[in-house]
matplotlib code that plots the C-alpha trace (Angstrom):
import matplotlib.pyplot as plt

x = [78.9, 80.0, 82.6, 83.3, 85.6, 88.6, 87.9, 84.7, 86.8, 89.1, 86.6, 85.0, 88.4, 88.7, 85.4, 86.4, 89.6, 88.0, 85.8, 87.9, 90.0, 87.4, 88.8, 91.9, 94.0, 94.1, 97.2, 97.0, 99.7, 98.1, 94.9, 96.7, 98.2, 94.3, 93.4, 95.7, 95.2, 91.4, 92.3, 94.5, 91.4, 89.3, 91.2, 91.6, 87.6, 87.9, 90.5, 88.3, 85.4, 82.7, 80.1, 78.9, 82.7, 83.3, 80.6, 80.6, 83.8, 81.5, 79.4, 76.0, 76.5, 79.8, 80.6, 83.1, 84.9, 86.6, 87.6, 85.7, 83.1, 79.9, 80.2, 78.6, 76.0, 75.2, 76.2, 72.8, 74.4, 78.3, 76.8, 76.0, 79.4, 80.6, 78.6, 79.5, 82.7, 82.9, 80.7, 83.3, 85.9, 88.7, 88.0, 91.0, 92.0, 94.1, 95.6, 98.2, 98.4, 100.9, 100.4, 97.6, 96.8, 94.6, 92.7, 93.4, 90.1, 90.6, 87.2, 87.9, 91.6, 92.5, 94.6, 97.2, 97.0, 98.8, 95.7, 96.0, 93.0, 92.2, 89.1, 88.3, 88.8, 86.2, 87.7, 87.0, 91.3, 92.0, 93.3, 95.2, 95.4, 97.3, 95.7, 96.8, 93.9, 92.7, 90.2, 88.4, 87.3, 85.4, 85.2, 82.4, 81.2, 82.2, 85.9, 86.1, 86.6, 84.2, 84.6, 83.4, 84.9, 87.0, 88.6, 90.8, 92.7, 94.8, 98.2, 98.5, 97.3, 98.5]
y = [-60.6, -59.2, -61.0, -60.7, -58.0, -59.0, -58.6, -61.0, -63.8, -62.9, -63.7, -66.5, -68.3, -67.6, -68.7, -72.3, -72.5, -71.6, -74.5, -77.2, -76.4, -76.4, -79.7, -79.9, -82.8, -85.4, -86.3, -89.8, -90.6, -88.8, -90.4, -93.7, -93.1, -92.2, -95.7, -97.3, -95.6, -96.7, -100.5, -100.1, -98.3, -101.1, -103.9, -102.3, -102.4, -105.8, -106.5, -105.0, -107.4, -104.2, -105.3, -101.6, -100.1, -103.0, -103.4, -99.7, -100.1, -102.0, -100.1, -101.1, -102.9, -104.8, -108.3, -110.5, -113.3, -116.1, -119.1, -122.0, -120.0, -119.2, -115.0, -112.9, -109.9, -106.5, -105.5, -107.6, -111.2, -109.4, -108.9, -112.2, -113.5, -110.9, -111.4, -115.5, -114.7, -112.8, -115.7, -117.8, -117.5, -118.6, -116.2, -113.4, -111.2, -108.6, -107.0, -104.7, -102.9, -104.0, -101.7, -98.8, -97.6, -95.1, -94.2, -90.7, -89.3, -90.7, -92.1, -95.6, -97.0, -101.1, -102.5, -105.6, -106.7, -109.4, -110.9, -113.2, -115.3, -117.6, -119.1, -122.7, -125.9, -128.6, -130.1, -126.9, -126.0, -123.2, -122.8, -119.5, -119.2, -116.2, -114.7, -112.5, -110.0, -107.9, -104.7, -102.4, -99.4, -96.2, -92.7, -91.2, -87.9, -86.8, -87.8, -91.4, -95.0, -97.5, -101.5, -102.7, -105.5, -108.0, -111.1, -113.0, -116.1, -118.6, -118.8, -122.2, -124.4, -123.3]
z = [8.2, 11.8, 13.5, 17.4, 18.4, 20.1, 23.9, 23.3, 22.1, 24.7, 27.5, 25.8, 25.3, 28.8, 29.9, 28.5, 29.6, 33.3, 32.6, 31.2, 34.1, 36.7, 38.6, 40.2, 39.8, 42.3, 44.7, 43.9, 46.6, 49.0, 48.4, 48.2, 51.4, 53.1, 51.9, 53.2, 56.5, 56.1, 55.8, 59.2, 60.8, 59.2, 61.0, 64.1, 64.4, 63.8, 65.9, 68.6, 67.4, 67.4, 64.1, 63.4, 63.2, 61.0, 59.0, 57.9, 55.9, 53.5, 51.1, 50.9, 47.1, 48.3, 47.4, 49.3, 47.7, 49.8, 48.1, 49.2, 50.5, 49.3, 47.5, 50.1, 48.3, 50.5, 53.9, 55.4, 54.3, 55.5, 59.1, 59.2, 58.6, 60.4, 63.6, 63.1, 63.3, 66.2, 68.2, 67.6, 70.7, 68.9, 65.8, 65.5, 62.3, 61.2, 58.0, 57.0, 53.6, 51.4, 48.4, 46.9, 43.6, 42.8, 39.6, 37.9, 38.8, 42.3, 43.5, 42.8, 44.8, 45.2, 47.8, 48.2, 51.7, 53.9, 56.1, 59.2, 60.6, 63.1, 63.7, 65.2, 63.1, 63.0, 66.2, 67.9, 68.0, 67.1, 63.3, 61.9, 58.3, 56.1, 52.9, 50.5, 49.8, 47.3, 48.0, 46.1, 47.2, 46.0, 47.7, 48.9, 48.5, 51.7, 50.8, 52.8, 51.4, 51.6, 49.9, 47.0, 46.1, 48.9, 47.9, 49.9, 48.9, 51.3, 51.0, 52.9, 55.6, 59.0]

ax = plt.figure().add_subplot(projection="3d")
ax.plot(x, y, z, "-o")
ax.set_aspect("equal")
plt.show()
């Protein structure tokens, strides 16, 4: 029996360590930080009340949960809510990031958020309303952050 020499094993053990260590490991604060950045961006577009800039935070799959609402499927049914929305004179939001995590392997991230809407009652007055909000999110290929998952809950009348 003929066993390999030493330099073979050499370069084969080095060959898998190469490959086991192909990846580098992810700056989860850093990314965490980027996502956070991305909800800010997100509610300044809809602050400014522009549908496309909005919209495209959304991945195409996303759901959006709201209680008392019915769960929204796909950016098609989002514009529509969206664009409903933003008919509505009274109709103002904003959020602000409270806390990130991301995963190890960094493409999926969730947020806690601190949201603030107003919209128009059924008398037509306007009616402002906080949540506390919870986002997924999943990176792209091309390194940005798009939402999966976004469920908002009230924290009171206002």
């Amino acid at each position: 029996m003929k066993y390999p020499t030493f330099p073979k094993l050499l370069l084969l053990a080095g060959c898998l360590l190469a490959l086991g260590c192909g990846e580098e490991p992810v700056d989860r604060e850093a990314e965490a930080e980027r996502l956070m950045q991305a909800s800010r961006d997100w509610s300044a577009a809809a602050q400014a009340r522009d549908v496309e800039k909005t919209l495209d935070y959304w991945a195409e799959d996303a759901v959006v949960i709201t209680a008392g609402q019915p769960e929204l499927r796909g950016r098609q049914a989002i514009r529509g809510m969206i664009e409903g929305s933003f008919a509505d004179p009274n109709f103002a939001i904003s959020w602000e990031p409270v806390s990130a995590e991301v995963s190890e392997s960094g493409d999926l991230g969730y947020l806690i958020e601190d949201s603030r809407m107003t919209m128009a009652d059924s008398t037509g007055s306007p009616l402002e309303q906080e949540f506390r909000s919870v986002t997924i999110w999943k990176r792209q290929a091309d390194g940005s952050w798009k939402n999966v998952v976004d469920v908002m809950s009230p924290l009171g009348e206002g």
